[in-house]
N, C-alpha and C positions, 0 to 999 in steps of 0.2 A: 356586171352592174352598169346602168345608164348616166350617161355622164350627162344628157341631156344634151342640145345641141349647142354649135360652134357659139352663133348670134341668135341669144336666147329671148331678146327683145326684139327683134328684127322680124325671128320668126314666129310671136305671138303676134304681132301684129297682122303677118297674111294668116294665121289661120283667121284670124278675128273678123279678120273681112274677108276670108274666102271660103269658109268651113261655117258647118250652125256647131260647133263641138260646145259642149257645156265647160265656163270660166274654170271649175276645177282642174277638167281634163286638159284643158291649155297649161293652167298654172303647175301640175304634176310633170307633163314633157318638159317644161320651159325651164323648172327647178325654178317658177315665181309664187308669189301669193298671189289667192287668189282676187283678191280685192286691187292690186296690179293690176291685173289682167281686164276686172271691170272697169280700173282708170282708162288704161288704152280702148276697150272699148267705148269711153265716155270722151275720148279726147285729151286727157287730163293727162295722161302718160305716155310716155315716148312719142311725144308731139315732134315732126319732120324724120320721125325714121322712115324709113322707106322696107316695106315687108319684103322679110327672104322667102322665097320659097323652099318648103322641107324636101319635097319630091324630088326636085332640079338639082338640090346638092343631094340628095344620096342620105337624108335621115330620116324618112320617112316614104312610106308607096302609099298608093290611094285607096287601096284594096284597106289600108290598115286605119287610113282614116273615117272610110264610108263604114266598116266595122262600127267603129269609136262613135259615130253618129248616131246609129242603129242605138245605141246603147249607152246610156250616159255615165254608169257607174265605170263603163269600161276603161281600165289606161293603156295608153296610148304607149309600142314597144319601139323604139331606135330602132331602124334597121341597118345592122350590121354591112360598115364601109367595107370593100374587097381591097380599099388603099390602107395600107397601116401608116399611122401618120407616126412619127417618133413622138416619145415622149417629153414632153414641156418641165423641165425642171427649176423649178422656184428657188431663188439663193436669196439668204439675206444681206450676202453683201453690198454697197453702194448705198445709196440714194433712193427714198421711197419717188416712185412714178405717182407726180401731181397732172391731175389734165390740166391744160392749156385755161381753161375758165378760170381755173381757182388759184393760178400759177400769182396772180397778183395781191391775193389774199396772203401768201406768205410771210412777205414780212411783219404783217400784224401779228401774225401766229407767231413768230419768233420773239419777238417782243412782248407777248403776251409769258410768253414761256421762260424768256430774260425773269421779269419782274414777279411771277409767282411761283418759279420753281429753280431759284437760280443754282439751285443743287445739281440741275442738271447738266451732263458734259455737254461740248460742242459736237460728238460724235452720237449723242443720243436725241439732240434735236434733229440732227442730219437725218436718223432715221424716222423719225417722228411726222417732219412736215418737207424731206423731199431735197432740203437746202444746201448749201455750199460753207463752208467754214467762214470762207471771206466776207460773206454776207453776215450772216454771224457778228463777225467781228467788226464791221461796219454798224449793225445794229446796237451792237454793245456800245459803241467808243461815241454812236451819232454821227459818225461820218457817212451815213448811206444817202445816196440823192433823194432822198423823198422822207429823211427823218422826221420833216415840220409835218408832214399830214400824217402821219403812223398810228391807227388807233390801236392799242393792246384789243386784240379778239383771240375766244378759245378755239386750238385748232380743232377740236372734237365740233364745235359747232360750226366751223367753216367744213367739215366734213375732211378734212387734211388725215386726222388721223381717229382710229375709234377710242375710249376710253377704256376699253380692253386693255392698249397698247400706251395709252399714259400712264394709265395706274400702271403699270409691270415697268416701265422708266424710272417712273419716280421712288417706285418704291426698290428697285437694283440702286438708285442713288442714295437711298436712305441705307441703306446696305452697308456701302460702302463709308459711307461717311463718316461713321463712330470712328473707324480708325486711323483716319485722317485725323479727329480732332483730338483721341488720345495722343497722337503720336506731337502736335504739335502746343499741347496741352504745359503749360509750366508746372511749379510745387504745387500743390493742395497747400489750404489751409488744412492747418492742426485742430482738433477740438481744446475746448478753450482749457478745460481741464489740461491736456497736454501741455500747450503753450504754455499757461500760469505756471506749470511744476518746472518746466525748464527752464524757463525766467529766473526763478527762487532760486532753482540750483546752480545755476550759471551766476548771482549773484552772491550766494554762500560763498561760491567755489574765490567769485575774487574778492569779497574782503577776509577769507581768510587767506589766503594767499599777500593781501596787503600786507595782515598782521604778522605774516611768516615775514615779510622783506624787510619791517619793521624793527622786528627782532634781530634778524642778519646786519642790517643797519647799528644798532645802537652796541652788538657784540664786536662790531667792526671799531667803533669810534672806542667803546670802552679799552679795546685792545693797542689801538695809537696813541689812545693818552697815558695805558701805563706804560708805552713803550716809550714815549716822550720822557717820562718821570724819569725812568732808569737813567737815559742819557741825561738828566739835568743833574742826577746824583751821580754822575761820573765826572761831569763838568769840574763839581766841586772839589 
């Protein structure tokens, strides 16, 4: 199966000015749309790249291209490297790769993600928008050198990260959370039915309980005044 080539914008651009191939058949090898492809040919896209040649790296012969001209429906085949290159394995661990342009845009994005989503860990912005903990934590507390200018922007619209990969953060956060706030959750209230009945009965319970100590009380005193009596008829 075609992977399509190394520098897929590099190499639309020399076919575009060095081949007549029709925008589709560009946009099929490149793995671009093809309305891309009419941008770079309009200027509009990939303005200062500089065009690769397919031939000179080995992804394409000319034989395969003047075919492909001859014929507009036809696509265009990779031709198979004699170098086997190892395979690129993609890990999610670390820090999302921001390019250099948008590296500045970050901290709005964090800030942005502070104030609307504050469910989310510091380990889940890190992968979101590329960031550092410290940063982070600077953003939160207002200690970061540049707090006074910080505008909250969404990183989905600075391009930081796609909304594929928010919605699946925030929603792992919403996840989690019920049991965080079960757990740190005090009593319930009772329904009021409950409460009113144990009120009554907790109130039965002490004033008969009064009238039991009451009784205990007055069988006490009864019992030291005949016992008094005795000894005053003995006195006698």
């Amino acid at each position: 199966m075609s992977q399509g080539p190394l520098m897929p914008k590099a190499t639309a651009v020399w076919l575009v000015e060095n081949t007549s191939l029709a925008f589709e058949q560009i946009a099929d090898f490149c793995k671009l749309h093809p309305l891309e492809v009419k941008g770079i040919a309009d200027g509009e896209v990939a303005a200062g790249i500089k065009g690769l040649d397919p031939i000179t790296t080995g992804q394409l012969t000319r034989d395969e291209i003047e075919k492909a001209q001859k014929s507009p429906h036809y696509k265009l085949k990779q031709a198979v490297s004699k170098v086997k290159l190892p395979e690129v394995k993609r890990t999610t661990k670390g820090p999302r790769y921001t390019p250099l342009s948008r590296r500045q845009d970050r901290p709005n994005a964090i800030l942005w993600l502070l104030r609307n989503h504050p469910e989310l860990k510091d380990s889940q912005i890190i992968r979101l928008v590329g960031t550092t903990k410290s940063t982070i934590q600077q953003i939160r507390e207002r200690t970061h050198w540049n707090s006074g200018s910080l505008q909250p922007m969404d990183p989905v619209t600075l391009g930081l990260c796609t909304q594929i990969d928010l919605d699946f953060e925030v929603q792992r956060a919403a996840a989690d959370r019920p049991a965080a706030l079960q757990a740190d959750a005090g009593a319930s209230l009772l329904p009021p039915e409950v409460s009113t009945a144990d009120a009554y009965a907790d109130h039965e319970e002490d004033r008969r309980g009064g009238r039991d100590e009451r009784l205990d009380a007055d069988s006490v005193f009864a019992k030291l005044k005949g016992r008094r009596t005795d000894d005053e008829d003995d006195a006698y």
